[in-house]
C-alpha positions as a Python dict, from the first residue, in 0.01 Angstrom:
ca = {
    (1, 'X'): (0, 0, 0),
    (2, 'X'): (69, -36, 345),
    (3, 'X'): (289, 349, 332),
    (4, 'X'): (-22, 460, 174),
    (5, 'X'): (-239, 372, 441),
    (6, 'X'): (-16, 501, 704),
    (7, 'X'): (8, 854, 515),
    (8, 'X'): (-399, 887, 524),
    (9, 'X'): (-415, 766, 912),
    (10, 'X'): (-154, 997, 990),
    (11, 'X'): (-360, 1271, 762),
    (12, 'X'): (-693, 1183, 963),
    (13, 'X'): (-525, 1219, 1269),
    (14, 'X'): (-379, 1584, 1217),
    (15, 'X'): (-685, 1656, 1113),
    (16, 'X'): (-876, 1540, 1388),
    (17, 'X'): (-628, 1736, 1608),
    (18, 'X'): (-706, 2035, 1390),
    (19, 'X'): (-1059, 2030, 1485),
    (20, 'X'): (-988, 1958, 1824),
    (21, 'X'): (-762, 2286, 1834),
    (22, 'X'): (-1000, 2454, 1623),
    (23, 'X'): (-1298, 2370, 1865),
    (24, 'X'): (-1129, 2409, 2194),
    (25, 'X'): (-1009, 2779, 2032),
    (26, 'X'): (-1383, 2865, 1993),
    (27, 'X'): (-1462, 2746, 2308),
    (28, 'X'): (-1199, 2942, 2508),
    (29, 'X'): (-1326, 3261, 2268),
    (30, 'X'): (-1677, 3230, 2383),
    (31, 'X'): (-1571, 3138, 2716),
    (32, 'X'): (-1359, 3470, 2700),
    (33, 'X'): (-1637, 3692, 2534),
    (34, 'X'): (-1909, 3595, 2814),
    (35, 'X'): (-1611, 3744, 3047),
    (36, 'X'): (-1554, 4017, 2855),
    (37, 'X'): (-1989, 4071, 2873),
    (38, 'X'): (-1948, 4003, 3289),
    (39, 'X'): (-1637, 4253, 3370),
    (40, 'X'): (-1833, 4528, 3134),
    (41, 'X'): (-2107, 4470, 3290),
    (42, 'X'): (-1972, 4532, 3641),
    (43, 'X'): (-1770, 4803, 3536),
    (44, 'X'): (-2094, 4983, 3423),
    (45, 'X'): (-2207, 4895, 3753),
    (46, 'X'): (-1932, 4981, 3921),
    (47, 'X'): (-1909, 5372, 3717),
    (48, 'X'): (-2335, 5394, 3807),
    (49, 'X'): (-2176, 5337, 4194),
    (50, 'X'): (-1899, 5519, 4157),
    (51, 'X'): (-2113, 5809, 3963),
    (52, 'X'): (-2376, 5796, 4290),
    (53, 'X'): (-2104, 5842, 4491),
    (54, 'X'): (-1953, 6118, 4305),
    (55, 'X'): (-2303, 6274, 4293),
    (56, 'X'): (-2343, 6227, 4671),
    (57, 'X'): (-1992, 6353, 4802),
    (58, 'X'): (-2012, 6642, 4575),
    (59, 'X'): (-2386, 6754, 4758),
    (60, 'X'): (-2134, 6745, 5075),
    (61, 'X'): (-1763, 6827, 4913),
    (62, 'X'): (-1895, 7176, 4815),
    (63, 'X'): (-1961, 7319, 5120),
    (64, 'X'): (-1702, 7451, 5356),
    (65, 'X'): (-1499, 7208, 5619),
    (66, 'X'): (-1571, 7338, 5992),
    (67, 'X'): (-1327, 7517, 6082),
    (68, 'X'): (-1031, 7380, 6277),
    (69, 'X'): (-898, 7507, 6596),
    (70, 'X'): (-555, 7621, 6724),
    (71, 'X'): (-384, 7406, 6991),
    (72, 'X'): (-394, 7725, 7212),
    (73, 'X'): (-736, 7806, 7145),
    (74, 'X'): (-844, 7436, 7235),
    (75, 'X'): (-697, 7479, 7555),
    (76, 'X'): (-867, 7780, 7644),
    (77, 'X'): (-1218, 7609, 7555),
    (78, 'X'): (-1154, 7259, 7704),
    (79, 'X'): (-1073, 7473, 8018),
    (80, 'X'): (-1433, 7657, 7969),
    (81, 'X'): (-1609, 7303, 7932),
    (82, 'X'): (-1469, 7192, 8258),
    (83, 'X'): (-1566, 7463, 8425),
    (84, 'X'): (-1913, 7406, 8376),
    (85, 'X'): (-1903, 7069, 8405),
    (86, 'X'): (-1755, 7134, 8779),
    (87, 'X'): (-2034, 7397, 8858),
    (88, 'X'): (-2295, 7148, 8768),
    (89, 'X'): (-2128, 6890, 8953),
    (90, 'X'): (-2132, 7100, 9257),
    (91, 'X'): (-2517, 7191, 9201),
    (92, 'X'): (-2614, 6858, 9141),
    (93, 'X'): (-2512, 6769, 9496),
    (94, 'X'): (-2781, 6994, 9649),
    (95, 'X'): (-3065, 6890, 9475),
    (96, 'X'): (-3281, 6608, 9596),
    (97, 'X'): (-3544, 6477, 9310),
    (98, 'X'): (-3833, 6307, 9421),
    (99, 'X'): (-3866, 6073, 9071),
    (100, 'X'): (-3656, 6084, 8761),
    (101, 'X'): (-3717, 6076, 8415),
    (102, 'X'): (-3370, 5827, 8306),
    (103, 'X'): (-3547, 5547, 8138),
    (104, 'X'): (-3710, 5821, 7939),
    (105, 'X'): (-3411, 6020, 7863),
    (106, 'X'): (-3214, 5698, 7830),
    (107, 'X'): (-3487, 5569, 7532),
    (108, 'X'): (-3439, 5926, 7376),
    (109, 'X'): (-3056, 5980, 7341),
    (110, 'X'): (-2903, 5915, 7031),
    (111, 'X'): (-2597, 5698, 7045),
    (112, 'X'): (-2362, 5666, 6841),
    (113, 'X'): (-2074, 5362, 6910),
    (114, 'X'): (-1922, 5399, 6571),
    (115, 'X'): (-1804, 5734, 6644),
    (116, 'X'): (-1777, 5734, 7032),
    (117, 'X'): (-2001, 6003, 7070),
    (118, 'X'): (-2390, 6008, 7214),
    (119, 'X'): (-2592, 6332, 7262),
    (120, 'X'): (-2937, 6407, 7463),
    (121, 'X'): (-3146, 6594, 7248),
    (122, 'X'): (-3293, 6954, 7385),
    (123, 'X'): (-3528, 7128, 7130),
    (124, 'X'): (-3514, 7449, 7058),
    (125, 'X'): (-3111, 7453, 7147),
    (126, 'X'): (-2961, 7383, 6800),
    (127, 'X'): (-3100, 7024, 6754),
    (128, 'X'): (-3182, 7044, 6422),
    (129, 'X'): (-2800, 7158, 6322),
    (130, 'X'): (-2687, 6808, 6510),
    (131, 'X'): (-2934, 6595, 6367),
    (132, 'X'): (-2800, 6688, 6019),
    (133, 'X'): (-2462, 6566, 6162),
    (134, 'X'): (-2575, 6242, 6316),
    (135, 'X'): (-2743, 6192, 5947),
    (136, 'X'): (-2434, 6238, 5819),
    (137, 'X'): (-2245, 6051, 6062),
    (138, 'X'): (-2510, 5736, 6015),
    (139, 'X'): (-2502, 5719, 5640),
    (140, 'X'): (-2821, 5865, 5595),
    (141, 'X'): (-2779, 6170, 5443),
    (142, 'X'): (-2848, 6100, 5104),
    (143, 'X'): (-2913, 6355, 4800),
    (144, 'X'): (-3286, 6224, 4793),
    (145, 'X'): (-3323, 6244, 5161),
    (146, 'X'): (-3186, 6567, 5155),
    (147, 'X'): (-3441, 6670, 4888),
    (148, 'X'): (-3749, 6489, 5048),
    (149, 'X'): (-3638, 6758, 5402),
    (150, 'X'): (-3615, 7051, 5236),
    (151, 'X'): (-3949, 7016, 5043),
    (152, 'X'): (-4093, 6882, 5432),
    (153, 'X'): (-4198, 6517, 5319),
    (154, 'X'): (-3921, 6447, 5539),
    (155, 'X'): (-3836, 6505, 5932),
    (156, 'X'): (-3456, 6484, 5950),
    (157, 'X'): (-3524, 6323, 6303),
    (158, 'X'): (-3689, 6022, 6128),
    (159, 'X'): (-3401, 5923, 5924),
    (160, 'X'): (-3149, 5961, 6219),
    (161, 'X'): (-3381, 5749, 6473),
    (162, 'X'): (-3376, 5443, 6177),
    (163, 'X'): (-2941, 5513, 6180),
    (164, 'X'): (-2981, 5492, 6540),
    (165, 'X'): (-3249, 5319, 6667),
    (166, 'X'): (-3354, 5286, 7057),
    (167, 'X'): (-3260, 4955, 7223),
    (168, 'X'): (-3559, 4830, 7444),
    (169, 'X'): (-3290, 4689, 7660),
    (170, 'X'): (-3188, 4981, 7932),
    (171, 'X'): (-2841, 4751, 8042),
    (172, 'X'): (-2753, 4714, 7644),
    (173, 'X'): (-2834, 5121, 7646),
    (174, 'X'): (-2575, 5148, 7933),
    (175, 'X'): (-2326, 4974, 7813),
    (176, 'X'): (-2342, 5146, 7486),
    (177, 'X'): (-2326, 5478, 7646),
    (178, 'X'): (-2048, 5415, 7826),
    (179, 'X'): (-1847, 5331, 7584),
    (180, 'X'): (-1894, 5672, 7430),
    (181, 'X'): (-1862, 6060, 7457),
    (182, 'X'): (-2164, 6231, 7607),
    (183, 'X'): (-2269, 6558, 7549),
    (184, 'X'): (-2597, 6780, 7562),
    (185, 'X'): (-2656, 7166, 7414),
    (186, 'X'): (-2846, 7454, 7662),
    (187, 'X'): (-3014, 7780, 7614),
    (188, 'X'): (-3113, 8039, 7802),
    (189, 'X'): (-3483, 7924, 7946),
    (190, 'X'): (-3653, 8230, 7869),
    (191, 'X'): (-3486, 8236, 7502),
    (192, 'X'): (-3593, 7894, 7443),
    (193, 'X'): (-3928, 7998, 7575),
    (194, 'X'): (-3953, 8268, 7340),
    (195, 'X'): (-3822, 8023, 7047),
    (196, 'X'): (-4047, 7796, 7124),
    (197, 'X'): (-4388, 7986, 7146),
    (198, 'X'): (-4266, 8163, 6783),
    (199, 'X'): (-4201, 7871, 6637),
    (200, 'X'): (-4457, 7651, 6667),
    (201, 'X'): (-4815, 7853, 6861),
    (202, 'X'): (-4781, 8221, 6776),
    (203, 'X'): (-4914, 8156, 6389),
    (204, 'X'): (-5127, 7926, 6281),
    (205, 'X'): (-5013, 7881, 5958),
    (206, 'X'): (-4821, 7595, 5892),
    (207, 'X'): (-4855, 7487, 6258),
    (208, 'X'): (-5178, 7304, 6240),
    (209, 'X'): (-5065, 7038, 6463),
    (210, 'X'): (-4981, 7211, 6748),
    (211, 'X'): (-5301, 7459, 6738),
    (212, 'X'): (-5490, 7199, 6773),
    (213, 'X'): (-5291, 7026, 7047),
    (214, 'X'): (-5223, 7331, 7227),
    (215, 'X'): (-5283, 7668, 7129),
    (216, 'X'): (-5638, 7617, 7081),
    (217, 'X'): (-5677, 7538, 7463),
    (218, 'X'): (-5463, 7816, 7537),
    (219, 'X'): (-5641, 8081, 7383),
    (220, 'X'): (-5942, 7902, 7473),
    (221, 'X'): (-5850, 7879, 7871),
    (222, 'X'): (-5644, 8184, 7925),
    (223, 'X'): (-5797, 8506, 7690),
    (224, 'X'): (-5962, 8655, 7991),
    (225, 'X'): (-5569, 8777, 8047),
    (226, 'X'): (-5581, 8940, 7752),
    (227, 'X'): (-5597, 9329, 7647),
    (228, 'X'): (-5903, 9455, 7428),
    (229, 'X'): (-5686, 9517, 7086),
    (230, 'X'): (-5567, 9143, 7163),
    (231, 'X'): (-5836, 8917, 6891),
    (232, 'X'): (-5656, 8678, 6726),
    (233, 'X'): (-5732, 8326, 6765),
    (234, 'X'): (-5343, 8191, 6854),
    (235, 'X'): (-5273, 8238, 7209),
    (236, 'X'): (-5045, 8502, 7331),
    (237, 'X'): (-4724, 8486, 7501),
    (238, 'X'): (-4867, 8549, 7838),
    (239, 'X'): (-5111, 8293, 7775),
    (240, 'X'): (-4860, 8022, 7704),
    (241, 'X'): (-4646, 8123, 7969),
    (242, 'X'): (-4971, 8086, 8207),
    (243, 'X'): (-5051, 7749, 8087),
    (244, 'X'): (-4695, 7614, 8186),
    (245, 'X'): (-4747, 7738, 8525),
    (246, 'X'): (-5135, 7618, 8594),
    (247, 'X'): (-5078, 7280, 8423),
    (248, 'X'): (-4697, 7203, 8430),
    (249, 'X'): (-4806, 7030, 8058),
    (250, 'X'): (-4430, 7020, 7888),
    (251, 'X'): (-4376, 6958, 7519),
    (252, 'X'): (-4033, 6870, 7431),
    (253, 'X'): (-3967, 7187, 7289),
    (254, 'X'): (-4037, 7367, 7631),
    (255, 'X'): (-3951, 7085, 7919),
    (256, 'X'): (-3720, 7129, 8124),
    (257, 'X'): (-3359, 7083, 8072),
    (258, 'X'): (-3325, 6863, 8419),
    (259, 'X'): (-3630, 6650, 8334),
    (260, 'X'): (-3505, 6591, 7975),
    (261, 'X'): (-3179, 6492, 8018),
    (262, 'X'): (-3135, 6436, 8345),
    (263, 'X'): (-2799, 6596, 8355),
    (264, 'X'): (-2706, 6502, 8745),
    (265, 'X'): (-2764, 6094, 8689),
    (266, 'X'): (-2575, 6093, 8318),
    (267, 'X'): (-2237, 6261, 8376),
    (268, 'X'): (-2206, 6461, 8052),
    (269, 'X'): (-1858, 6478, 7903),
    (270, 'X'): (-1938, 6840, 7747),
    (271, 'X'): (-2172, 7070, 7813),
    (272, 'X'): (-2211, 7346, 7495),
    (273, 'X'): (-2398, 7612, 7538),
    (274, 'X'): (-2631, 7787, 7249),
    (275, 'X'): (-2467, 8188, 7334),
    (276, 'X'): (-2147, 8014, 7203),
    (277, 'X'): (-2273, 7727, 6986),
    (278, 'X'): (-2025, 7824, 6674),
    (279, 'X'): (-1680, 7802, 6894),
    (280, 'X'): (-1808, 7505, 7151),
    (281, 'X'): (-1953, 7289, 6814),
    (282, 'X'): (-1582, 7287, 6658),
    (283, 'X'): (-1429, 7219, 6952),
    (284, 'X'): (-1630, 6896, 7007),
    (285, 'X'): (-1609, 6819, 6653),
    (286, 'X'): (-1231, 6893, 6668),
    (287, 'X'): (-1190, 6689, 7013),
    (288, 'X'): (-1370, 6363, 6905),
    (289, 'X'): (-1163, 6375, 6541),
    (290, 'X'): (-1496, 6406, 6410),
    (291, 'X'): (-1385, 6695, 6105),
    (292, 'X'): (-1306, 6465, 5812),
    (293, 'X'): (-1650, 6342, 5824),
    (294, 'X'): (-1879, 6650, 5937),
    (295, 'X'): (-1927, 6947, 5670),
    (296, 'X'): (-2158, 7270, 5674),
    (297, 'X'): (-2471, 7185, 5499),
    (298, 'X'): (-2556, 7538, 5437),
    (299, 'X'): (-2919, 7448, 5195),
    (300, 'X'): (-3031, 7233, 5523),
    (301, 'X'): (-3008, 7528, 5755),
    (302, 'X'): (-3288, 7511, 5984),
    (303, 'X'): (-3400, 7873, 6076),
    (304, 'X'): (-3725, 7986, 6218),
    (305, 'X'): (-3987, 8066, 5940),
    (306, 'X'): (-4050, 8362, 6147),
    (307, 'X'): (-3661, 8461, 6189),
    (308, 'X'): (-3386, 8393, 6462),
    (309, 'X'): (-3517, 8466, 6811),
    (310, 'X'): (-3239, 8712, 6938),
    (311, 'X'): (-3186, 8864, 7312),
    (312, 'X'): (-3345, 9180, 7156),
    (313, 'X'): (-3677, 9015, 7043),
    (314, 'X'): (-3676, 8805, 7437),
    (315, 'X'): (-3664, 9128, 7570),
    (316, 'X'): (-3956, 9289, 7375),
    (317, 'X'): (-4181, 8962, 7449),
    (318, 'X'): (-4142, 8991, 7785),
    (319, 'X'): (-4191, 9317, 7836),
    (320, 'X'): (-4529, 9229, 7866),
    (321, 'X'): (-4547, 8980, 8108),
    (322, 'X'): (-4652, 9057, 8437),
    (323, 'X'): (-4390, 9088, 8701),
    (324, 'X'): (-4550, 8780, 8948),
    (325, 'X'): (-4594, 8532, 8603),
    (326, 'X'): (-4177, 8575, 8528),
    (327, 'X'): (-4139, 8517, 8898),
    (328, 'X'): (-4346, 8173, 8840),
    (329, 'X'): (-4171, 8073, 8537),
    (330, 'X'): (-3856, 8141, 8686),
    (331, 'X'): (-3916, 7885, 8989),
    (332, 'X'): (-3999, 7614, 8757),
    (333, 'X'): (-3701, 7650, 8527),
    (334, 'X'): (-3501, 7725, 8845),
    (335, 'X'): (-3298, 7431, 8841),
    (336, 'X'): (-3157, 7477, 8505),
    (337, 'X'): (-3048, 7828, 8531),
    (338, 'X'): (-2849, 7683, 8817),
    (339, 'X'): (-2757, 7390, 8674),
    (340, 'X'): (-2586, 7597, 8368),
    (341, 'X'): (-2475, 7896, 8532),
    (342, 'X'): (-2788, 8120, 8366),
    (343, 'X'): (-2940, 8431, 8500),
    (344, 'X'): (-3307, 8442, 8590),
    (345, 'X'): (-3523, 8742, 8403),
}
């Protein structure tokens, strides 16, 4: 009797550690299904990320590297950037300024620590081709970005001022400049001039804004300049060259190069120059190890509506102009043609 109890405890007892197998098996299954669940979900996560990605890089990956430079040819330019860096230098020493314009130029410069370059942004002198390249170099050149610019919901400029904002603190604004690369890109004054005035006042289509900031006073102020066959309401170029030199008024696509980036208080580590933008942009690029990240974004190409403004089409403008008004324009842009080794008109 006492065998037969034994047998049936011993019975309950596998049992009981049958069950307990049996229930701790189920457990660990459902434990291992809800990871299973988890590590699909992620993955389905991590192929919408990785798809993004792909979709991103391939909006950039499709357009052509910039071009990379010989070791000789790198020479030759480095050699052409410190010549003009010298000339300024030497200019620079002969010109006393009554006020400057650094906290100003200081609040506007772009700086980039991650990188190691800044830059001091002239309009009008291939700004829009390095704002494209500081979006890229921020992070903020998405696909959507890209498509909210070219349908002009979007100023480029916006996105790069949130990848790089302004520091209210001028020392912190030092000491991040410092600690970087600085460079600026000039143009011809007159060429600018003429880039300028076709750009944004000679139609008013599309320019809205600055007709009724400016060319609306223009035309308003200055027509008694003009010829009988001259009757349409934008100004002329006269006209806008006139208002510069009565009322010294300067938008940022016509001021000054000395005024806007104060180029003998911020010593400049490179100096490009818009007649040779192409060659002096990959040599920077090249020079600050910049080309793995920076590609040709040929569909973001911003080009006049009205075309490029070539030495041809400067001369034909000022053709026009009277003899003692060029004289006049060329004193107030005097410093800069010196500054950057240009030739008055």
């Amino acid at each position: 009797m006492f065998s037969g109890l034994q047998r049936q405890l011993t019975l309950l007892k596998l049992v009981m550690i049958f069950v307990i197998i049996f229930m701790s098996f189920i457990l660990l299954l459902s434990l291992l299904c809800n990871s299973c669940l988890h590590i699909n979900k992620h993955l389905k996560t991590a192929n919408y990320i990785d798809k993004e990605n792909y979709k991103h890089n391939s909006a950039v990956s499709n357009k052509s590297i910039i071009g990379v430079l010989s070791i000789e040819e790198m020479r030759s330019i480095r050699m052409r950037f410190n010549t003009r860096k010298n000339k300024l230098e030497r200019y620079c020493q002969t010109i006393n300024r009554a006020s400057t314009n650094l906290d100003t130029v200081l609040s506007n410069m772009i700086i980039d620590t991650t990188h190691g370059l800044s830059w001091c942004p002239i309009y009008k002198a291939a700004s829009s081709t390095w704002m494209k390249h500081f979006a890229t170099l921020g992070g903020v050149l998405t696909e959507s970005a890209m498509e909210l610019i070219r349908r002009n919901i979007l100023q480029i400029n916006t996105i790069v001022r949130k990848a790089f904002p302004r520091d209210r603190d001028v020392k912190k604004t030092y000491q991040k400049l410092n600690a970087t690369k600085k460079f600026l890109i000039v143009r011809h004054p007159f060429e600018r001039l003429v880039s300028a005035y076709r750009d944004k006042l000679e139609h008013i289509e599309g320019r809205d804004y600055y007709y009724k900031r400016f060319g609306r006073h223009i035309a308003h102020k200055y027509h008694r300049y003009r010829k009988p066959n001259e009757t349409k309401l934008e100004p002329t170029f006269t006209e806008f060259l006139r208002f510069i030199v009565e009322e010294k008024y300067f938008d940022e696509h016509w001021a000054p190069f000395i005024d806007t980036c104060e180029p003998c208080l911020i010593k400049y580590n490179y100096i490009l120059k818009f007649d040779t933008f192409d060659i002096d942009q990959k040599f920077l690029i090249q020079e600050l190890g910049l080309n793995e990240y920076l590609y040709e974004k040929n569909d973001l190409k911003n080009i006049n509506p009205r075309g490029v403004t070539t030495t041809a089409l400067v001369k034909q403008y000022m053709q026009n102009v009277p003899r003692s008004l060029l004289d006049q324009i060329n004193k107030i842009y005097e410093n800069d043609f010196k500054l950057f080794s240009y030739l008055p008109i």
